[in-house]
N, C-alpha and C positions, 0 to 999 in steps of 0.2 A: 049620832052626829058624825059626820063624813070628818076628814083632815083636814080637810079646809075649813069646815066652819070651827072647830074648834082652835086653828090657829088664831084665825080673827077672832075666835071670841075672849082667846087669850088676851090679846091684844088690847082690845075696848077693855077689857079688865085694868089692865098696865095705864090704860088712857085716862081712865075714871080717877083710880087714884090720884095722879098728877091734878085733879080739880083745881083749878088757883084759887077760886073764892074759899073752900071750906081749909087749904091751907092758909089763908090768911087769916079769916076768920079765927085759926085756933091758935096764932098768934098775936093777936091785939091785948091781950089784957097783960103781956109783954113791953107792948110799944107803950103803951098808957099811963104803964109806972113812970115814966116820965115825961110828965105833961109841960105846954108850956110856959112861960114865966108870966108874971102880971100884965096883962097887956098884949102878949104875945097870943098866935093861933098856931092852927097845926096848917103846911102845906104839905097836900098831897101830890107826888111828882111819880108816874107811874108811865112806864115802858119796856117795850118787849110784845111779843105776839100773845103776852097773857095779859096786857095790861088792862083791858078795860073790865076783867074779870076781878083781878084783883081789886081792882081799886073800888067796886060795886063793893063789895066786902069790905073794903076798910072804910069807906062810907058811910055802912050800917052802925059804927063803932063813932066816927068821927062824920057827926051829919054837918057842924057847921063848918068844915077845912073848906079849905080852895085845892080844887084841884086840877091836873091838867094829864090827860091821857096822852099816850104817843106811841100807836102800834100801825099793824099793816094791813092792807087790805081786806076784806071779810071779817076783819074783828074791830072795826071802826064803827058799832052802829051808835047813837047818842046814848048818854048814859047822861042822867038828871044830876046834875050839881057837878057835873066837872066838863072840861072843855075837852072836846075830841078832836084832836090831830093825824092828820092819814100821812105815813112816811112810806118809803119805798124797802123794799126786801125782797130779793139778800142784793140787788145794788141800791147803793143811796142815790138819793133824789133833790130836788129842789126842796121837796116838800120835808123831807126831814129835815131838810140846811134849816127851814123855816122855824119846823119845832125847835129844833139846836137852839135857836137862837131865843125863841122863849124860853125853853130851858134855863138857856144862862141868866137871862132875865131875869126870874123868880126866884132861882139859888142868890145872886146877884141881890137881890130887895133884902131877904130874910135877915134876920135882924137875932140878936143873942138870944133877946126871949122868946123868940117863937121857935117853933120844933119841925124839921122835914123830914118828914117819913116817904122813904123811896120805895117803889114798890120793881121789881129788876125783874125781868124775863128773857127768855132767850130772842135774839133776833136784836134788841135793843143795839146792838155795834152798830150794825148800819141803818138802822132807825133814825140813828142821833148823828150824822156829819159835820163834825164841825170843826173845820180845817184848823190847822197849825197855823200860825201869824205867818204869810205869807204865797198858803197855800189856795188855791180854788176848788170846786167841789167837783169840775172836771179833773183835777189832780186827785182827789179823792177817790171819782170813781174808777180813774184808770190804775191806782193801785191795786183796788178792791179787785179789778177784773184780773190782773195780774195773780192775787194770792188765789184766789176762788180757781183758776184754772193750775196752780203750781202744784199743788197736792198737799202744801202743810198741812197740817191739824189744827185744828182750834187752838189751841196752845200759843203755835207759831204766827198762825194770823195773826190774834190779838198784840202781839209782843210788838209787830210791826204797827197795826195800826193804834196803839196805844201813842208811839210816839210823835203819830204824825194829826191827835187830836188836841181840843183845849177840853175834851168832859172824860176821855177816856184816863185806865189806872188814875184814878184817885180824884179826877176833874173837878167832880162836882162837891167835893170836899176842901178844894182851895176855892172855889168860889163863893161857898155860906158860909157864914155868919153863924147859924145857929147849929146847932147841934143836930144832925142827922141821923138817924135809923133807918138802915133799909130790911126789907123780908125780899130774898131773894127764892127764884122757882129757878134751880141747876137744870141748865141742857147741857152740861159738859159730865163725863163720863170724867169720876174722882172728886168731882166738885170742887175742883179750885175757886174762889170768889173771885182772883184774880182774873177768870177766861173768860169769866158770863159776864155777857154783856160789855166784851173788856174794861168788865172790872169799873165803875163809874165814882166806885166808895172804897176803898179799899189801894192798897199801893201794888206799881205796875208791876209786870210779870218778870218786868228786864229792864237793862239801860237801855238808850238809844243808840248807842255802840255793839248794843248785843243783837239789835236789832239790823243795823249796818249788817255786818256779820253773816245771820243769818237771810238775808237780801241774799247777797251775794253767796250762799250756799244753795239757794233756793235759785240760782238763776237766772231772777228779774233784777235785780240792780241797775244793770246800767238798760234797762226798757222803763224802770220809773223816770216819772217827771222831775226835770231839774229842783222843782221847788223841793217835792219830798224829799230827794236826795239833801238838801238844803236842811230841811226840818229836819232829818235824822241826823246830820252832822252835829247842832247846836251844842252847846255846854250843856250837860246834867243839871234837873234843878234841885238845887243843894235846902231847900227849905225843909222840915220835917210836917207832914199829913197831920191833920188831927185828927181824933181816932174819932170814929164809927161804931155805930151797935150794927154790928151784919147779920142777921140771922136767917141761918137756909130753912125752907118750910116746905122744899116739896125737891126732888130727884130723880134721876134716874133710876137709880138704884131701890127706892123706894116703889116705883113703878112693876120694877121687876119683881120686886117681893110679892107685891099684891097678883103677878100671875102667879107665880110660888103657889099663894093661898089660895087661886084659885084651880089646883091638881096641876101645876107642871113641875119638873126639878130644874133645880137653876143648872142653866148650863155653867162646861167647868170653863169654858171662855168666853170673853165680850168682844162685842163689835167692836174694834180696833185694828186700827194700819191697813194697809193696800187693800185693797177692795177684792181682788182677786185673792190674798192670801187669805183672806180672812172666810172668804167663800171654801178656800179648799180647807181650812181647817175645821170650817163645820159640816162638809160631807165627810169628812173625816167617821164622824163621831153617828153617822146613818146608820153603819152597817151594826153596831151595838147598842141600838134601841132594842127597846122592850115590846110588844103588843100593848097598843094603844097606850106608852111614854111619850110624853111632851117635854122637850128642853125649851126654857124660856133666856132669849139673849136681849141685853140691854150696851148702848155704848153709840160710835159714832166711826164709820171707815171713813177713808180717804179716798178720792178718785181725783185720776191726773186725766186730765181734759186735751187727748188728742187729737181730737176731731169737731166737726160742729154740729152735732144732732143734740137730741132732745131727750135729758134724760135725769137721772138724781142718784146717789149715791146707794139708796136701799131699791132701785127701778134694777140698777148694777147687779147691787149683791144677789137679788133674787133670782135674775139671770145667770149669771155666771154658777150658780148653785143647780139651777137644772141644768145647764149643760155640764156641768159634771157628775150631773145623775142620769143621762145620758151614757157617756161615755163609762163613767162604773154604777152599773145601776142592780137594786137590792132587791130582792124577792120578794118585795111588798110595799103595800101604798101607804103614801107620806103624801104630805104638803109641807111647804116653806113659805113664810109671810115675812116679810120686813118691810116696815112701816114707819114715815116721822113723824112721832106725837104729835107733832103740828097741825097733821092734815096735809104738810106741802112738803116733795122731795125734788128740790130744785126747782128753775124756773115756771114750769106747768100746772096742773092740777091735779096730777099725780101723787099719792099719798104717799105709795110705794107699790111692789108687786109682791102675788100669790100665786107660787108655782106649784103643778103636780106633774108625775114622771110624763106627761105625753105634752107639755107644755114647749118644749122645744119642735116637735112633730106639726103640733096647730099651728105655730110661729110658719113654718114653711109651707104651710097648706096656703096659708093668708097670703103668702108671695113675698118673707122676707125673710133673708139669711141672718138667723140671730149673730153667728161667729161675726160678719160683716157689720151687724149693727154696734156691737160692741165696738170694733176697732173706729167706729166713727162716734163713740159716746153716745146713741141713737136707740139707749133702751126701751123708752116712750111709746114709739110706733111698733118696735116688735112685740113689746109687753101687750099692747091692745090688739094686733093680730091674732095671738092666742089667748086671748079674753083672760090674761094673767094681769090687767092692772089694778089696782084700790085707789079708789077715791073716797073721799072721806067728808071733804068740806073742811073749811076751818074748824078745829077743835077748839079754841080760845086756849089753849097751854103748851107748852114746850118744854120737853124731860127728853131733849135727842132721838135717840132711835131704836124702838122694841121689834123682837124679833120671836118666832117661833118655827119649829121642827117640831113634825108630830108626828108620830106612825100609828095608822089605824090599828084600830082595837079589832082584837082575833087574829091579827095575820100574821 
C-alpha cells in the first residue's frame, strides 16, 4: 500500500466511526427511560449535516414521533416519517430562516407531557438563523461572513453568534415546554456542548458583553450591522435554563481512536490555531518517523481569509505542509491527507487535500504558483493542478477534521 492510500484509508477509518445512525442507535435505550407523559408523544427535532442519519435511527426506536429534519445540501434526501428541510451552509439562507422558524414552532406547541429528543450535529449554527428581535437575516449573514473570514475558532464564533440568536446557547430550552434530550455528534475539538452547534440545549459560551468584547478584538465591530451591534448591547437575560439530558454519542476524538486501532500512533499534537503554525509543527514531527509509521491527527485550524480564491482550511494545511516539504525535505516518501469528516472543506466540493513530496513541482507544471495561490486563499485550483484534491461526497456526519502523515514502509 503506497502513502497515500493508507492515509486515506486512515482516514475512511476515522469517517466510519463517526457513523450518526449506529451512534444513536446505541443511545436510545437511554433517551427511552423517559418516556412521555399520559397523553403526550416524543418530538423528534434533528440538525446539523448529520441530521437525516441520525434521526433514521432514532426512528427505528421511536416509529410513531413527529419529526422534522434540518441539514444541508447532499444530506437532504427524503427520509419516511419526518419532514426534510434544506438550509444553507456554512452561510445561512432564506431557507434555514424558514426551518428556524418551524423550529421555534414545534419547541413552541410541546407541551409538559410530551418529550423532545434533539438530535445536534455539526453545521447546525448556521443551519438554524434565527435573528435576535430586531435583526434581519441579511444582518445575519453579514456577520457570519465577518466571523468566517476573521480567523476566530469555533469557540469565538459561537460566543458571537449565540447572542445575536433566539435558538442559539440554550434557545431551544426557553422555548419547550416539555422536557428535552439531546444526542449530540461533537465537530469541536474538547467537546464543549456549548460550541456545537452553538450550543441549542445547553447555556451559552459567554455574556453578550463578552461577546462585544471580543467583536472588537476580532476587528469587525464596528463593520457589523447597527442592529447586531444593537442585539449585542441588550441586558443579560437573568432567567435560569432548565436543564437538559445532553449526551455526546460520537467525536472527534473517538474518530481518531478508531485510526489508532486501525495501525496509526496518535499524533502528540491536534489540528489547532493558525493554519500555517500548525502545518509547520507537523513537518516538524517528519523527520522522526519510523519506516512505514503513521501519525494520526484530529482537531480544527483556523485560517484568516486575505484574499478571494477558493479554498478550505485542510485544502490550506495540506498545502502549506508540502511546501515545507519542499523547502526541508526528508530522504523518504510520505504522504499528508487532511480531510473534513463532512466531505466539505469550505465553500466547494473539496473534501480536503493529499500531498506527496513532488506535489508542489506538479502544482507548477499545471501553471500555478502554489506560494501565490496561498497569499490569495486560492488552494482549490492549485490543489487540482497537481491532482493533490479529495473529494469525497457528503459523508452524512461531522467529527471536524482528521488528518494523516505516513511514511512508507522500508524506506
Amino acid at each position: 500500500m503506497t502513502p497515500s492510500d493508507r492515509a486515506m484509508a486512515l482516514i475512511r477509518e476515522g469517517i466510519a466511526a463517526a457513523e450518526p445512525g449506529a451512534a444513536v442507535a446505541r443511545a436510545m435505550a437511554e433517551v427511552l427511560a423517559d418516556p412521555p407523559g399520559q397523553g403526550g408523544r416524543w418530538q423528534v427535532i434533528a440538525v446539523g449535516k448529520a441530521a437525516r442519519a441520525m434521526a433514521a435511527a432514532a426512528l427505528q426506536a421511536l416509529p410513531d414521533a413527529t419529526a422534522l429534519v434540518v441539514t444541508n445540501a447532499g444530506n437532504d434526501a427524503p427520509l419516511d416519517g419526518a419532514v426534510v428541510l434544506r438550509a444553507g451552509h456554512p452561510q445561512p439562507d432564506a431557507g434555514g430562516a424558514a426551518a428556524a422558524d418551524e423550529v421555534i414552532r414545534r419547541l413552541s406547541d410541546a407541551g409538559p407531557q410530551d418529550r423532545v429528543l434533539a438530535l445536534i450535529s455539526g453545521g447546525g449554527s448556521a443551519m438554524l438563523p434565527a435573528p435576535a428581535e430586531g435583526m434581519s437575516l441579511a444582518d445575519k449573514q453579514a456577520v457570519n461572513r465577518l466571523l468566517l473570514a476573521s480567523g476566530a475558532d469555533i469557540s469565538q464564533v459561537n460566543l458571537i453568534r449565540q447572542g445575536l440568536s433566539r435558538l442559539k446557547g440554550g434557545g431551544w430550552l426557553r422555548l419547550s415546554r416539555a422536557p428535552v434530550t439531546a444526542l449530540i455528534l461533537s465537530d469541536v475539538p474538547g467537546d464543549d456542548l456549548r460550541v456545537i452547534a452553538s450550543g441549542p440545549t445547553v447555556a451559552p459560551v459567554g455574556s453578550r458583553g463578552q461577546a462585544v468584547t471580543l467583536a472588537q478584538d476580532l476587528g469587525i465591530w464596528d463593520q457589523m450591522p447597527k442592529a447586531a451591534q444593537d442585539a449585542l448591547r441588550r441586558p443579560e437575560d437573568r432567567c435560569a435554563l432548565p436543564q437538559a439530558r445532553n449526551i455526546l454519542v460520537g467525536s472527534n476524538a473517538l474518530s481518531v481512536a478508531a485510526m489508532v486501532g486501525a495501525g496509526a500512533d496518535p499524533a502528540p499534537i491536534p489540528l489547532k490555531g493558525d493554519v500555517q503554525d500548525c502545518a509547520e509543527a507537523i513537518w516538524a514531527l517528519a523527520a522522526d518517523l519510523c519506516p512505514g509509521q503513521a501519525l494520526a491527527f484530529g482537531g480544527e485550524t483556523t485560517v484568516r481569509l486575505i484574499g478571494d480564491g477558493m479554498g478550505g482550511r485542510n485544502q490550506e494545511l495540506a498545502l502549506r505542509v508540502a511546501l515545507l516539504a519542499e523547502a526541508r525535505p526528508v530522504p523518504f516518501d510520505w504522504a499528508f491527507a487532511s480531510v473534513g469528516s463532512d466531505g466539505r472543506d469550505g465553500p466547494g466540493e473539496a473534501a480536503g487535500g493529499l500531498v506527496v513530496p513532488g506535489t508542489p513541482r506538479a502544482i507548477r507544471a499545471g501553471g500555478i504558483d502554489p506560494v501565490a495561490a496561498l497569499a490569495r486563499n486560492d488552494s482549490t485550483p492549485a490543489l487540482a493542478a497537481g491532482d493533490a484534491l479529495v473529494t469525497t461526497g457528503a459523508t452524512g456526519t461531522n467529527v471536524a477534521d482528521l488528518a494523516a502523515l505516513v511514511r512508507a514502509a522500508g524506506a
